[in-house]
N, CA, C and O of each residue as an XYZ file, in Angstrom:
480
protein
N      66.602    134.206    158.795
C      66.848    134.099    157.368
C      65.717    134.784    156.600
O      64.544    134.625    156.940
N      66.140    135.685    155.374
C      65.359    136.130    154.766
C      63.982    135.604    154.009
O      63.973    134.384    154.169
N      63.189    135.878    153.495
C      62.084    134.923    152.894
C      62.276    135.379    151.293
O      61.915    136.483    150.886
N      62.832    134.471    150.542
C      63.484    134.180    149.038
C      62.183    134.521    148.068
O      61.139    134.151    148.605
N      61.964    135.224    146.582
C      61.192    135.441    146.286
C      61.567    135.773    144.900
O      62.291    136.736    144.646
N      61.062    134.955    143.965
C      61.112    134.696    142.402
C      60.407    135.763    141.894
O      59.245    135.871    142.287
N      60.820    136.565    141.128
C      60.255    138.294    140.185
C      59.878    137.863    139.125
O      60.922    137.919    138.475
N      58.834    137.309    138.205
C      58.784    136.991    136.942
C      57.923    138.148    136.701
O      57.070    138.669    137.419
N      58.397    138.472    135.364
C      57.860    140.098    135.019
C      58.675    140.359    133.989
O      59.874    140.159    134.188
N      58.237    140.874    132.625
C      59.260    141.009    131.627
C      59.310    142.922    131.354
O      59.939    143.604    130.544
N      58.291    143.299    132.501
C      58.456    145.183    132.204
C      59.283    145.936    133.263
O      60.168    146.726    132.932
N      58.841    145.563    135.074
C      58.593    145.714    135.697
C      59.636    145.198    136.790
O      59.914    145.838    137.805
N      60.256    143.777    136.402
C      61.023    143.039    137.748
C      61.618    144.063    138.248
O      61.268    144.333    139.397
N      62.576    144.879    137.673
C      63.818    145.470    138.664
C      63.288    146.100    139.409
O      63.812    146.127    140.523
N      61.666    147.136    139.155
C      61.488    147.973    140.115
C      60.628    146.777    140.892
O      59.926    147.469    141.630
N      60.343    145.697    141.107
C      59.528    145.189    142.028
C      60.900    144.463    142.953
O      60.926    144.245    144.164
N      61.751    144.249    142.150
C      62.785    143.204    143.152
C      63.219    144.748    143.868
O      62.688    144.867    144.973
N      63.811    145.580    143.589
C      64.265    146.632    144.615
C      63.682    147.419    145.688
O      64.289    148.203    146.418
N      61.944    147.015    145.724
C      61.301    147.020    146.315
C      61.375    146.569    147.257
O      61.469    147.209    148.304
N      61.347    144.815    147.140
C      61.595    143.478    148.027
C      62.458    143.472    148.375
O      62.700    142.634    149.243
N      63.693    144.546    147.873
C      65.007    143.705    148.357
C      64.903    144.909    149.588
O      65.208    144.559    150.728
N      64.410    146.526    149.309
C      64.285    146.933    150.239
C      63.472    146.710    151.628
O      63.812    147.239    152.687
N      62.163    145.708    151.450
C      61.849    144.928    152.458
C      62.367    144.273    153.232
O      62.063    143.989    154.390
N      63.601    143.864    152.296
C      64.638    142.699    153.212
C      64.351    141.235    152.873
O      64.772    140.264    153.503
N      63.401    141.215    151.547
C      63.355    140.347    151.082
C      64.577    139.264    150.022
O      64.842    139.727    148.913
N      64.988    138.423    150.266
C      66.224    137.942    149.232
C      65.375    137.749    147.592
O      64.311    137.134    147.670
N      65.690    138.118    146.500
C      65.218    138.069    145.528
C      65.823    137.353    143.959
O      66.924    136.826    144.118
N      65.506    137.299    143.114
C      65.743    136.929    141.638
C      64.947    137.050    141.000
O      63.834    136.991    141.523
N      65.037    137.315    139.348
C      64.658    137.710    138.559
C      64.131    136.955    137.534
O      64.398    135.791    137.833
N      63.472    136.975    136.387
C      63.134    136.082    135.571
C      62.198    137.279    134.487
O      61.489    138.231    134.814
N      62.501    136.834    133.354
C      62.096    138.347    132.430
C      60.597    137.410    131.608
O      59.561    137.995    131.294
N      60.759    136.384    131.464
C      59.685    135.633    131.242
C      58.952    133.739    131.623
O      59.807    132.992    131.149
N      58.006    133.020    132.132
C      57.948    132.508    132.167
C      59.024    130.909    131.821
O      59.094    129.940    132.577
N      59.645    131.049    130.667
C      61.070    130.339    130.348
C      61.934    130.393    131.226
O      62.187    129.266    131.651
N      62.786    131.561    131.927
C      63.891    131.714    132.383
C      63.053    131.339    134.371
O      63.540    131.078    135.471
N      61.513    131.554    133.772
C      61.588    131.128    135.588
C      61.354    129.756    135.786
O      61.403    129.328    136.939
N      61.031    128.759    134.558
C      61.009    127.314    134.955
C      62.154    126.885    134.829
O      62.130    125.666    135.004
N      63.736    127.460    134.491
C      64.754    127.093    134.977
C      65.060    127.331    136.108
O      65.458    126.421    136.835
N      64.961    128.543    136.525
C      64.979    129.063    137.922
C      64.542    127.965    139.171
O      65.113    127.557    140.182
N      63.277    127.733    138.560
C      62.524    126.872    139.701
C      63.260    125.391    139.569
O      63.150    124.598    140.504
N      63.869    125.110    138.609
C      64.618    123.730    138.278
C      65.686    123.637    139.121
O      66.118    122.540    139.473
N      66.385    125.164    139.658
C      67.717    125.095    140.179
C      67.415    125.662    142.098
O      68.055    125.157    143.020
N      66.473    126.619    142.280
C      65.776    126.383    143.121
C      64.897    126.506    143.635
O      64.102    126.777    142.735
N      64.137    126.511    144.932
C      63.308    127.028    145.822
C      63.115    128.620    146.201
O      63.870    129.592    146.219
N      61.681    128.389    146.502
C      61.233    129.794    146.316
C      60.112    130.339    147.612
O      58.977    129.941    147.346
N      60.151    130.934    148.588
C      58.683    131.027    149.370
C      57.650    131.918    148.750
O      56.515    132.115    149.186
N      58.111    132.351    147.840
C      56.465    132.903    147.141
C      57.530    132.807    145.847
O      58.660    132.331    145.743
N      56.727    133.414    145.013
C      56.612    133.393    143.417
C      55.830    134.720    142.935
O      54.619    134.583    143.109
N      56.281    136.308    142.225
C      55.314    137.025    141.831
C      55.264    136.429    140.494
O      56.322    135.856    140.232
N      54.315    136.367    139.482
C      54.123    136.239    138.252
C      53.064    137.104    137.529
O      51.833    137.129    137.547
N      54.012    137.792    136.896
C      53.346    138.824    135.525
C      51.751    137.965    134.251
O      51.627    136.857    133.729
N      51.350    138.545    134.255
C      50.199    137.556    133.212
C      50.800    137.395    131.932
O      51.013    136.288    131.437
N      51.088    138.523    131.365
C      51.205    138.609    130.254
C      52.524    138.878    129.808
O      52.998    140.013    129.829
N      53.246    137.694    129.333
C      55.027    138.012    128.862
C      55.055    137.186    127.094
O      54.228    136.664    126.345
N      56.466    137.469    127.082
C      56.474    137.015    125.538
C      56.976    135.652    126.250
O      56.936    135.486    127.470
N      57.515    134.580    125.205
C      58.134    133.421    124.674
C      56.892    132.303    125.636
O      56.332    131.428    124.976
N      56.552    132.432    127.185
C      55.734    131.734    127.651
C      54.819    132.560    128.713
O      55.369    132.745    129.798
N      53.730    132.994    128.591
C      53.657    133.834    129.886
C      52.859    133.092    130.993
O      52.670    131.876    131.010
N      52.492    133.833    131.759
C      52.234    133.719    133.481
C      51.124    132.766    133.366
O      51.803    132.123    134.167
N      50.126    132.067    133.167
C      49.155    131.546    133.157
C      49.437    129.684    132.710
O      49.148    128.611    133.241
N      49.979    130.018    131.752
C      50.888    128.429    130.953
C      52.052    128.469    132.197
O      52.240    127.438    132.842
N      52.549    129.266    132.397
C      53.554    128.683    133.565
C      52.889    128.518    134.876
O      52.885    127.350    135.265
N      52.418    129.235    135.529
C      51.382    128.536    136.449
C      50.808    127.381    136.459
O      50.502    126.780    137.489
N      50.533    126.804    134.801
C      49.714    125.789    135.125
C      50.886    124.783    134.812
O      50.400    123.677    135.051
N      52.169    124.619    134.401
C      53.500    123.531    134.293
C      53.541    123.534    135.619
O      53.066    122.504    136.098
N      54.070    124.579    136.665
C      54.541    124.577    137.969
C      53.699    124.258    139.005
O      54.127    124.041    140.138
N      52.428    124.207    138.685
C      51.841    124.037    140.303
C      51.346    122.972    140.036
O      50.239    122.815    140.553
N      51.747    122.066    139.364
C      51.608    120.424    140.229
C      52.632    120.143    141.037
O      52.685    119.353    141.980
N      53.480    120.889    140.569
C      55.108    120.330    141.466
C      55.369    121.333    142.406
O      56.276    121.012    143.174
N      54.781    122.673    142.652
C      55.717    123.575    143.568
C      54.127    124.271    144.181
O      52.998    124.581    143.804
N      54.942    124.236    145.286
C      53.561    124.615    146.263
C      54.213    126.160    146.713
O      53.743    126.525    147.791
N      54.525    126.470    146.522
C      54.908    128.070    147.148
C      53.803    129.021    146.603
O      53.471    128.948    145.420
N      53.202    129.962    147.501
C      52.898    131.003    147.150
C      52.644    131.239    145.814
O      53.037    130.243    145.206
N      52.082    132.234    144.879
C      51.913    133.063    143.750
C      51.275    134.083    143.985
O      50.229    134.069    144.634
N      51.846    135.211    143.455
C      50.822    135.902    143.239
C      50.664    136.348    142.177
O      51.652    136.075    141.495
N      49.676    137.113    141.429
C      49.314    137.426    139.913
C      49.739    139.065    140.145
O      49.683    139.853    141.090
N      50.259    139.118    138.540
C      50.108    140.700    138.750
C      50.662    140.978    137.430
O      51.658    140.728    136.751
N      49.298    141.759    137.369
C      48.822    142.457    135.967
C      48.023    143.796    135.955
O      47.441    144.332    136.898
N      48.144    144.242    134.547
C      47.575    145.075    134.259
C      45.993    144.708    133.850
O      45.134    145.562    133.630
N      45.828    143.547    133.804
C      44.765    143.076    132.678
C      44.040    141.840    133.721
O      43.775    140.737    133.243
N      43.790    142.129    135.032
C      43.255    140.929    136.049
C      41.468    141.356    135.514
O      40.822    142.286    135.998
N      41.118    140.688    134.753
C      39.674    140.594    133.965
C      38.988    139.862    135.379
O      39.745    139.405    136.236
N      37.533    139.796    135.537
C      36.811    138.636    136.161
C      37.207    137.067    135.718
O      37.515    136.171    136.503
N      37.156    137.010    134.888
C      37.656    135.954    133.752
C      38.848    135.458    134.001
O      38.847    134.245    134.212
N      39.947    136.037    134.050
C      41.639    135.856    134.283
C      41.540    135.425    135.395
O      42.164    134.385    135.606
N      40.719    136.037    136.576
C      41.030    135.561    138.166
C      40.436    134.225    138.066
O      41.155    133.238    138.222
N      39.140    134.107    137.812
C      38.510    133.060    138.051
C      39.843    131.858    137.671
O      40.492    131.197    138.481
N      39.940    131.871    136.294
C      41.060    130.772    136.090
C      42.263    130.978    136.950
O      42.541    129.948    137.565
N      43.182    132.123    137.223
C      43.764    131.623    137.846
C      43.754    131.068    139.364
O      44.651    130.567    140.042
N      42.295    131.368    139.658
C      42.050    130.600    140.743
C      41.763    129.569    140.912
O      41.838    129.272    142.104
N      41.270    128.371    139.943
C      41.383    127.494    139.579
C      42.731    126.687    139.516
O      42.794    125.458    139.544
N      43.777    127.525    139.430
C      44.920    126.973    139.056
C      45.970    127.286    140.521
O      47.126    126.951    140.776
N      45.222    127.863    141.076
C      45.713    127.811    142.871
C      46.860    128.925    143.241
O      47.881    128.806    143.919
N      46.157    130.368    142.348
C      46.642    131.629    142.453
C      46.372    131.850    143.587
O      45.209    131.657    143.940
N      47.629    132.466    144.817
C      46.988    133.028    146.161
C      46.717    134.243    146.498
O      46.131    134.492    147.552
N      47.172    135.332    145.507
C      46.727    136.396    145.263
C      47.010    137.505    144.215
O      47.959    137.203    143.492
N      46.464    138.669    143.943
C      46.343    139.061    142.946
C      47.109    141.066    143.431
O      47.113    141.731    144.467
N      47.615    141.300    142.029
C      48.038    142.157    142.524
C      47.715    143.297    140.786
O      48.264    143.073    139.707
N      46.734    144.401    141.065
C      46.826    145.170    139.894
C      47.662    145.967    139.451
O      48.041    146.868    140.199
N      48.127    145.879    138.269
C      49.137    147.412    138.227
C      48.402    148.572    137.522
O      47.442    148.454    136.761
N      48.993    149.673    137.888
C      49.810    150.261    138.492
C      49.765    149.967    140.144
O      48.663    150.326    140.559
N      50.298    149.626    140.829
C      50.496    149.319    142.205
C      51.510    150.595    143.182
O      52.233    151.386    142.577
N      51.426    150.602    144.314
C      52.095    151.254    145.609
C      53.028    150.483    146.589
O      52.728    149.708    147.497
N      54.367    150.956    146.107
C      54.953    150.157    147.272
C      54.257    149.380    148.496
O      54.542    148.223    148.806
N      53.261    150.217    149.177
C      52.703    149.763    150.051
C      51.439    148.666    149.387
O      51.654    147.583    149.931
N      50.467    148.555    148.627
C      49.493    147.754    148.243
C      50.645    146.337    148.165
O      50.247    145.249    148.579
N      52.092    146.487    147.592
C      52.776    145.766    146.827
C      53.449    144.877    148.324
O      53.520    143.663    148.517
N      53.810    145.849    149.078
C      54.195    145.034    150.524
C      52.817    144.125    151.274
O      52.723    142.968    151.683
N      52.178    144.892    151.234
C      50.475    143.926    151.780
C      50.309    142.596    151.180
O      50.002    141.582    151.807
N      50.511    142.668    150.046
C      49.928    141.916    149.085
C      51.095    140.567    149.504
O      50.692    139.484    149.927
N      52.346    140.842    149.321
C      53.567    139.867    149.694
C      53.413    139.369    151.252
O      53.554    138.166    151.473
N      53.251    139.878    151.869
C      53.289    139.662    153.662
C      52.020    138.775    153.790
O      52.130    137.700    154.380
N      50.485    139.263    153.131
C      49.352    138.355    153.040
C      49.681    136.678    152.401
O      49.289    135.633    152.920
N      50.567    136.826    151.050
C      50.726    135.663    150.638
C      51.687    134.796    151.485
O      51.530    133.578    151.393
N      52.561    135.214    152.214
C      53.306    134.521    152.753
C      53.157    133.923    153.651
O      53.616    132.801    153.866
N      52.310    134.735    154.518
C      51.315    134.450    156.013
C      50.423    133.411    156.282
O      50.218    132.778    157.317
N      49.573    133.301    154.366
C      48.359    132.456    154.178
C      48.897    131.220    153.970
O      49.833    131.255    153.171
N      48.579    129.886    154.504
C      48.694    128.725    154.096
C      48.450    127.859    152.094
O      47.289    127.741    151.702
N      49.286    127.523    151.414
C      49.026    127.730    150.312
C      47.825    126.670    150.342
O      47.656    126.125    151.432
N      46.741    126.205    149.025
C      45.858    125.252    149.474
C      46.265    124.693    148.512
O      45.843    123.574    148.223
């Protein structure tokens, strides 16, 4: 069975899910933080990418609603990963980080590492 994987990203999802889906990854979409805490309401996920910066709720406020309750994977991915941004979202039990502009390949590493690693 495939390994399922939530796209939150309000610039970017389609080219990252067609990516994953070309991995052979099973995927869905979410254009901002809102549409992915329904998502996560309806289901399960083995990782989670999340964008930093979206409109109506973005990546950081949703990170911090969801990870008392959902232990899957995250990874960050932005244009704007400051010293500052990581630190907190490491605090908030980010498992890895992903800069954009990115490479299919940095973008496959980065997914296969999070999935591999035990979440803490």
């Amino acid at each position: 069975m495939s390994q399922r994987i939530l796209v939150v990203d309000d610039e970017i999802r389609r080219v990252i899910q067609t990516l994953l889906k070309r991995a052979g990854y099973i995927t869905e979409e979410a254009s901002n933080g809102s549409e992915a805490l329904v998502k996560l309401q309806k289901s399960t996920y083995d990782l989670i990418t999340m964008d930093i910066e979206m409109d109506k709720l973005d990546g950081i406020d949703t990170i911090s609603i969801i990870r008392g309750e959902i232990n899957s994977p995250i990874v960050a991915i932005s244009a704007h990963l400051t010293p500052g941004i990581r630190a907190d979202l490491t605090e908030r039990k980010v498992n890895l980080f992903l800069s954009k502009p990115f490479t299919t390949s940095q973008l496959l590493t980065v997914i296969d590492r999070a999935l591999s690693t035990p979440t803490r």
